[in-house]
VEXTIVO-873494 format. One record per atom (N, C-alpha, C, O): x, y, z; chain; residue in one letter; residue number from 0; atom name. Coordinates in nm, 2 decimals, decimal comma. Layout:
<rs>
r c1=X; c2=Y; c3=Z; kette=A; rest=a; nr=NUM; atom=CA
...
</rs>
This chain:
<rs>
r c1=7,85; c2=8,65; c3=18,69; kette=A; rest=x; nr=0; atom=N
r c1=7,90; c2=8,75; c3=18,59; kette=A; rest=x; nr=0; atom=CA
r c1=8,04; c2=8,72; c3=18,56; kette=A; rest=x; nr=0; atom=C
r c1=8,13; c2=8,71; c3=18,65; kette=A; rest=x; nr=0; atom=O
r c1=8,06; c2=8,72; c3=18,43; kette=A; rest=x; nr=1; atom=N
r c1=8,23; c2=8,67; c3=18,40; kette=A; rest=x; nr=1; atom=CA
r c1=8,30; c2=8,80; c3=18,42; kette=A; rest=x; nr=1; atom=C
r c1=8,26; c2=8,92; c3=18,42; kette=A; rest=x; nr=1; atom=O
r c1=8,45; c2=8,73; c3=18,46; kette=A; rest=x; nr=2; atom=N
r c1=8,55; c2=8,89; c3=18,46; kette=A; rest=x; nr=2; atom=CA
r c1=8,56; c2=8,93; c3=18,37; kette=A; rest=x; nr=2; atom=C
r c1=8,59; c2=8,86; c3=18,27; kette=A; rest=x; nr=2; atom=O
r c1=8,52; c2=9,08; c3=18,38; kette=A; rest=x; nr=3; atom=N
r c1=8,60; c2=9,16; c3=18,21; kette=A; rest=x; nr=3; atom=CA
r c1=8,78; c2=9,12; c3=18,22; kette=A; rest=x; nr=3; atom=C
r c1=8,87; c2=9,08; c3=18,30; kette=A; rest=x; nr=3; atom=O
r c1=8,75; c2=9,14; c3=18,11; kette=A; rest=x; nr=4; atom=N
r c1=8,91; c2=9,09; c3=18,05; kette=A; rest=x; nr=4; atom=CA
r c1=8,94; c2=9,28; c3=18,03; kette=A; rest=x; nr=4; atom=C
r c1=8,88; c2=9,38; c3=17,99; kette=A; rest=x; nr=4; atom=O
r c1=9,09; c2=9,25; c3=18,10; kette=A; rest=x; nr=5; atom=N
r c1=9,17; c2=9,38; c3=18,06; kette=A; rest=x; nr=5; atom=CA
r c1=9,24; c2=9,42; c3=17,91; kette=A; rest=x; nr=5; atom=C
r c1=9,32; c2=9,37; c3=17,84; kette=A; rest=x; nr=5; atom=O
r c1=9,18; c2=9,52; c3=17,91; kette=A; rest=x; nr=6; atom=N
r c1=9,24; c2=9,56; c3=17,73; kette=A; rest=x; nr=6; atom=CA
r c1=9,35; c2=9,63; c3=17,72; kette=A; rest=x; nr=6; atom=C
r c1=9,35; c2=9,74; c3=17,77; kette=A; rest=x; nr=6; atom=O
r c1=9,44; c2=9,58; c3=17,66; kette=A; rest=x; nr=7; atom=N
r c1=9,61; c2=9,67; c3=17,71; kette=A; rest=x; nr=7; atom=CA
r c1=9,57; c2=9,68; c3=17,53; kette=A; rest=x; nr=7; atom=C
r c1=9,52; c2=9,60; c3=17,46; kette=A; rest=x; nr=7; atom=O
r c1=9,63; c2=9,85; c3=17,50; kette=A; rest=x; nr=8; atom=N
r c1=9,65; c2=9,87; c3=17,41; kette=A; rest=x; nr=8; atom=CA
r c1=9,78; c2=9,92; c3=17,36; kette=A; rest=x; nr=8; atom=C
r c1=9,82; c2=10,02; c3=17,41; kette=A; rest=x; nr=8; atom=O
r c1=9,86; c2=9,86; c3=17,25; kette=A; rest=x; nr=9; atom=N
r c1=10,00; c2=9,88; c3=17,22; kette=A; rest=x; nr=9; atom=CA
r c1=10,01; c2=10,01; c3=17,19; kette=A; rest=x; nr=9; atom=C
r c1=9,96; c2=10,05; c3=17,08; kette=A; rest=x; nr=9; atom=O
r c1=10,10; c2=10,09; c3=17,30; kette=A; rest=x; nr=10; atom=N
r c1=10,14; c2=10,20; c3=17,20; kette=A; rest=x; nr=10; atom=CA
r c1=10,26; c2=10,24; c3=17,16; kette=A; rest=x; nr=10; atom=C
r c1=10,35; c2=10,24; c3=17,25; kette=A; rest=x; nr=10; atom=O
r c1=10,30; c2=10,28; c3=17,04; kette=A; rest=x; nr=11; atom=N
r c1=10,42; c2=10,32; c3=16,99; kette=A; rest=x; nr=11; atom=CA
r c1=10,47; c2=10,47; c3=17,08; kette=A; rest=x; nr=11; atom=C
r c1=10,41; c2=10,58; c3=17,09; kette=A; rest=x; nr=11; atom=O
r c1=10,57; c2=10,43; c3=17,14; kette=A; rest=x; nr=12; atom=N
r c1=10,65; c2=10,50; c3=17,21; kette=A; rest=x; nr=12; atom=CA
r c1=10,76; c2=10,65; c3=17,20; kette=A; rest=x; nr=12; atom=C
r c1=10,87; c2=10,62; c3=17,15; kette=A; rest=x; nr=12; atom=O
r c1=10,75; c2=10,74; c3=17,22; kette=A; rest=x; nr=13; atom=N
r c1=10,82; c2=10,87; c3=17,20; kette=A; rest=x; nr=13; atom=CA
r c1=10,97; c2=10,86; c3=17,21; kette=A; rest=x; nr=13; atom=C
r c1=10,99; c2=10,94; c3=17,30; kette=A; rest=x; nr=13; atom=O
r c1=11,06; c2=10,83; c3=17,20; kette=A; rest=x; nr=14; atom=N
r c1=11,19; c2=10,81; c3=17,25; kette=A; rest=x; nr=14; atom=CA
r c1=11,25; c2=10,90; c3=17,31; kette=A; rest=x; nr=14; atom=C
r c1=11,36; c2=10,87; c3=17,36; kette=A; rest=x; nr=14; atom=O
r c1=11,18; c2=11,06; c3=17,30; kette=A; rest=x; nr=15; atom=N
r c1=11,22; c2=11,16; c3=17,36; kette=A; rest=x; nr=15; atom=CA
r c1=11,15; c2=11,19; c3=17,48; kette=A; rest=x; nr=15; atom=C
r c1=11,20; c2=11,25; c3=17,58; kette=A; rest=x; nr=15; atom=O
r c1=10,99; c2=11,15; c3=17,49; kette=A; rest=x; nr=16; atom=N
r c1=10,93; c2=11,25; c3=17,59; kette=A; rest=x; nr=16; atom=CA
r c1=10,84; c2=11,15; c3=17,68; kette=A; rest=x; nr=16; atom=C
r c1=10,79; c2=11,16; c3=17,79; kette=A; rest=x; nr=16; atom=O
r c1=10,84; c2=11,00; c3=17,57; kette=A; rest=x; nr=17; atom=N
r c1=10,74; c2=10,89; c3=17,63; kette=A; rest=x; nr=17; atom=CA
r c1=10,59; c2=10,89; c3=17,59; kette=A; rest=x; nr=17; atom=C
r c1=10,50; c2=10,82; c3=17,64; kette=A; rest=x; nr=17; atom=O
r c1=10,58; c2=10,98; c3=17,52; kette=A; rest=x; nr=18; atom=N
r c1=10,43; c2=10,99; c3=17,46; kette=A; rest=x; nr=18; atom=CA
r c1=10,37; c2=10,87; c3=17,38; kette=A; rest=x; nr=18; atom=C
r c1=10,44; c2=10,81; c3=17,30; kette=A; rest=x; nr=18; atom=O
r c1=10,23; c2=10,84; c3=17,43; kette=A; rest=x; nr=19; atom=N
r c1=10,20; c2=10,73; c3=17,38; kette=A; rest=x; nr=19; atom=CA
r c1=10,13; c2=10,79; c3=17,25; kette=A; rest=x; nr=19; atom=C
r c1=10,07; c2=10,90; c3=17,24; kette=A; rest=x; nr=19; atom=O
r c1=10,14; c2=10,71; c3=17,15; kette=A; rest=x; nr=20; atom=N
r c1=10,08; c2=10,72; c3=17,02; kette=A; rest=x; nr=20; atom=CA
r c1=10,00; c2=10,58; c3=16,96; kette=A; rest=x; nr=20; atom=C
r c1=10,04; c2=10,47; c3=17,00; kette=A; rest=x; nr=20; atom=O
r c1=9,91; c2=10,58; c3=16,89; kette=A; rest=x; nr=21; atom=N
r c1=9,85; c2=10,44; c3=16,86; kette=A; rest=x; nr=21; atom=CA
r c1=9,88; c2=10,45; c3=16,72; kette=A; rest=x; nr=21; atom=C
r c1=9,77; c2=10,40; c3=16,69; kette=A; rest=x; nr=21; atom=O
r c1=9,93; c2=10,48; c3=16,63; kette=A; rest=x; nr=22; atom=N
r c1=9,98; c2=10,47; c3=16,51; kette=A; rest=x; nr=22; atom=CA
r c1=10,09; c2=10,54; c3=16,53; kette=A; rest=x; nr=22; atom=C
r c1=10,10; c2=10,63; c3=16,62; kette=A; rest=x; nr=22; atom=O
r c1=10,22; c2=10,48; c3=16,41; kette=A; rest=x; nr=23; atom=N
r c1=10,33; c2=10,54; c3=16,40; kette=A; rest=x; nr=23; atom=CA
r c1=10,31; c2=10,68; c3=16,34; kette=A; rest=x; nr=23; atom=C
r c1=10,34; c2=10,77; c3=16,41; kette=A; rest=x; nr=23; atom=O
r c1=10,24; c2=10,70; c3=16,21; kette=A; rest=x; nr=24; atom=N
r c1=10,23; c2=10,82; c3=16,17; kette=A; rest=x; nr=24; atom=CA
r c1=10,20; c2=10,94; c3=16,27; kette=A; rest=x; nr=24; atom=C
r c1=10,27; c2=11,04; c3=16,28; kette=A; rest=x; nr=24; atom=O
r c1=10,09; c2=10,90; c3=16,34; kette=A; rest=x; nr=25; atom=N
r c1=10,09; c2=11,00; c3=16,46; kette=A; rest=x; nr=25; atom=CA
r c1=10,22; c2=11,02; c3=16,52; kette=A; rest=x; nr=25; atom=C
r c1=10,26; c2=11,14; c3=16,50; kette=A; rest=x; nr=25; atom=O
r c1=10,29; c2=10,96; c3=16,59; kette=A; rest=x; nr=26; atom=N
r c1=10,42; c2=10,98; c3=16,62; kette=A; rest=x; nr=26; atom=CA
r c1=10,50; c2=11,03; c3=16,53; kette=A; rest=x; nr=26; atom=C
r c1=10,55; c2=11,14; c3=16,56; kette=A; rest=x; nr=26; atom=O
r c1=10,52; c2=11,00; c3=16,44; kette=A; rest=x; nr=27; atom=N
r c1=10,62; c2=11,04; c3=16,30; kette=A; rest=x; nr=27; atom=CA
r c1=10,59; c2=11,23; c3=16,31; kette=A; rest=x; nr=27; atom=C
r c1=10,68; c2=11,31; c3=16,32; kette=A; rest=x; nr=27; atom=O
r c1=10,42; c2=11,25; c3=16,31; kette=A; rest=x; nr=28; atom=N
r c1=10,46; c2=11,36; c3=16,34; kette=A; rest=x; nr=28; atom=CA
r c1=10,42; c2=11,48; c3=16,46; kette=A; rest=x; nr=28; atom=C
r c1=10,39; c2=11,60; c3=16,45; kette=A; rest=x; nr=28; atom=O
r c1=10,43; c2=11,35; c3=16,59; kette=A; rest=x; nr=29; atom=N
r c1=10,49; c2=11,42; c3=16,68; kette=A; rest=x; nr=29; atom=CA
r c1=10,59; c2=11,45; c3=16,67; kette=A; rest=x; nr=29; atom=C
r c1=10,59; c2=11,57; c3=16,63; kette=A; rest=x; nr=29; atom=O
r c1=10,68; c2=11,41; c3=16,68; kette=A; rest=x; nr=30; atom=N
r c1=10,85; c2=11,39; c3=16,68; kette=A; rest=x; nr=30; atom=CA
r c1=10,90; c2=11,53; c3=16,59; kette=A; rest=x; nr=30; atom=C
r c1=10,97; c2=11,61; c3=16,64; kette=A; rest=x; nr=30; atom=O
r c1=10,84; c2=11,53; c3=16,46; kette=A; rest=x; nr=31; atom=N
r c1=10,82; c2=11,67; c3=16,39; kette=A; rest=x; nr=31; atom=CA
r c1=10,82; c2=11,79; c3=16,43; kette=A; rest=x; nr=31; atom=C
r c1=10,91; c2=11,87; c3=16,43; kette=A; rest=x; nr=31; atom=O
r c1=10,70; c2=11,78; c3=16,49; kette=A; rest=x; nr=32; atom=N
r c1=10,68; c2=11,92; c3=16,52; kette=A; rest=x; nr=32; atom=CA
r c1=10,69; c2=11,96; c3=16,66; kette=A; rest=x; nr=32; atom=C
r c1=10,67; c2=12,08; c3=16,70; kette=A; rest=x; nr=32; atom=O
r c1=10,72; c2=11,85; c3=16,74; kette=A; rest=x; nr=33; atom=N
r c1=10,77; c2=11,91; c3=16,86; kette=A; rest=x; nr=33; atom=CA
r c1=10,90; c2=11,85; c3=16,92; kette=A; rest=x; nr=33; atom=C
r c1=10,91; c2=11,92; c3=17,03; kette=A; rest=x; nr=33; atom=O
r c1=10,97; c2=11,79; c3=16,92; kette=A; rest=x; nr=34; atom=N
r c1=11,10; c2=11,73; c3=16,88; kette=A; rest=x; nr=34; atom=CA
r c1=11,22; c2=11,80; c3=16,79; kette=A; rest=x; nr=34; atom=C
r c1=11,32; c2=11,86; c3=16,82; kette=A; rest=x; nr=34; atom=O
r c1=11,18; c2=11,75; c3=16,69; kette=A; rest=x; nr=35; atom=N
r c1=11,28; c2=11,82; c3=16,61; kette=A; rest=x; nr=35; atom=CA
r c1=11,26; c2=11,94; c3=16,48; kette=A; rest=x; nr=35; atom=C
r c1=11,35; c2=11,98; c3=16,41; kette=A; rest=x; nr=35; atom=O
r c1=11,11; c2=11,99; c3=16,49; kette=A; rest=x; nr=36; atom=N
r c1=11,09; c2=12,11; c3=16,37; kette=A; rest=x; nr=36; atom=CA
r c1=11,06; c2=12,08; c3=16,26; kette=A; rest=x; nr=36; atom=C
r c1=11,13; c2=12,01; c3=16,19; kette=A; rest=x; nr=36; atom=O
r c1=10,92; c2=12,13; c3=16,22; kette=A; rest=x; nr=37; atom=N
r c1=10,83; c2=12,10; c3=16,12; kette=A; rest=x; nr=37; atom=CA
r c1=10,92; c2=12,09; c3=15,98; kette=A; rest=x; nr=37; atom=C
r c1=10,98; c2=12,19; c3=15,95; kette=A; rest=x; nr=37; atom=O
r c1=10,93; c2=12,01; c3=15,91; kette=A; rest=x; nr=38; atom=N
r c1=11,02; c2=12,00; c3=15,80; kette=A; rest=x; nr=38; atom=CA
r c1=11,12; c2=11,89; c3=15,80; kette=A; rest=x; nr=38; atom=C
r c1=11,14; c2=11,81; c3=15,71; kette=A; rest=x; nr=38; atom=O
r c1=11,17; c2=11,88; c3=15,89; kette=A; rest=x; nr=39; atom=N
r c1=11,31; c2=11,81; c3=15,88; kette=A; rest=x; nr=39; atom=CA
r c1=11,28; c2=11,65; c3=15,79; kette=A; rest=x; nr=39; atom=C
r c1=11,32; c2=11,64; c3=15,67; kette=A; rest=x; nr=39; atom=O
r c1=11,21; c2=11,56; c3=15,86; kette=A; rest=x; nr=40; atom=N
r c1=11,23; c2=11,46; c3=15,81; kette=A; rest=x; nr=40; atom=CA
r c1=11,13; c2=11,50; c3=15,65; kette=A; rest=x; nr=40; atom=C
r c1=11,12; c2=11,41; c3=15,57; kette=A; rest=x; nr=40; atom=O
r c1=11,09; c2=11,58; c3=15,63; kette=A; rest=x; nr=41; atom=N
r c1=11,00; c2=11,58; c3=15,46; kette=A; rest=x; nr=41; atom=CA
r c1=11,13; c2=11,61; c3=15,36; kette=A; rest=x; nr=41; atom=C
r c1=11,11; c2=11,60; c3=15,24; kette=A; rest=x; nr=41; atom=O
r c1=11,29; c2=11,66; c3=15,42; kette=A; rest=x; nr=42; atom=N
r c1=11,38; c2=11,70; c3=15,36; kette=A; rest=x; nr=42; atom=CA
r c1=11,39; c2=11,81; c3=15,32; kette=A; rest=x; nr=42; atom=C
r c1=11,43; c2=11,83; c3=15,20; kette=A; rest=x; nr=42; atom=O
r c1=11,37; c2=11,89; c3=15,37; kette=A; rest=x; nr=43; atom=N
r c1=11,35; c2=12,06; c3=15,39; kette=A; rest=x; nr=43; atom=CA
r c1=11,48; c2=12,05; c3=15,52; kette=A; rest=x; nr=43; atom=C
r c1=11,45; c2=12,03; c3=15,64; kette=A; rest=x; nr=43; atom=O
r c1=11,62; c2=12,07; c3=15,48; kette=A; rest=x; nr=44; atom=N
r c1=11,70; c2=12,06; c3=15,57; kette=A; rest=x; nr=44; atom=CA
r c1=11,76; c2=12,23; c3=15,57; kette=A; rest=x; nr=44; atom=C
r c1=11,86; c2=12,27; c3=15,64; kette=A; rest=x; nr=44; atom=O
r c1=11,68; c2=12,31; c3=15,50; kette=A; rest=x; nr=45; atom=N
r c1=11,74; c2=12,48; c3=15,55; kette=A; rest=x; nr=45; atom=CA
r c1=11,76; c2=12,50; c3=15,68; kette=A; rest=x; nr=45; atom=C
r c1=11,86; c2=12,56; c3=15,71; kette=A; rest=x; nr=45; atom=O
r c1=11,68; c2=12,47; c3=15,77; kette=A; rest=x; nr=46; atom=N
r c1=11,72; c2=12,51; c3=15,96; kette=A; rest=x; nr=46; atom=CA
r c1=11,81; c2=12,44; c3=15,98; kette=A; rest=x; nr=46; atom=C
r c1=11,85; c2=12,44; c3=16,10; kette=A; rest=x; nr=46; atom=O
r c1=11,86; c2=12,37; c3=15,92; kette=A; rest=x; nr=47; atom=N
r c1=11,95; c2=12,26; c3=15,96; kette=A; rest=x; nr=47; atom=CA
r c1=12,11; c2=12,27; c3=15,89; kette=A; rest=x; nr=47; atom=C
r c1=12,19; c2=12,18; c3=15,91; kette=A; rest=x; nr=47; atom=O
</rs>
């Protein structure tokens, strides 16, 4: 029986908390809504 081969999958990285994400967008809106507050990066800078 051949060795399974290990599957490393890349993930885009949280810079605040280390959360793995497999697409940027998913990260884009982690970072949003739990990071820095739903709006900011859409340019809704009123909380800000």
């Amino acid at each position: 029986m051949p060795e399974e081969e290990e599957v490393r999958e890349e993930l885009f990285r949280c810079p605040y908390c280390n959360s793995g994400f497999r697409d940027k967008e998913k990260l884009s809106k982690h970072i949003d809504r739990i990071h820095l507050g739903s709006g900011l990066l859409e340019g809704d800078a009123r909380k800000w």
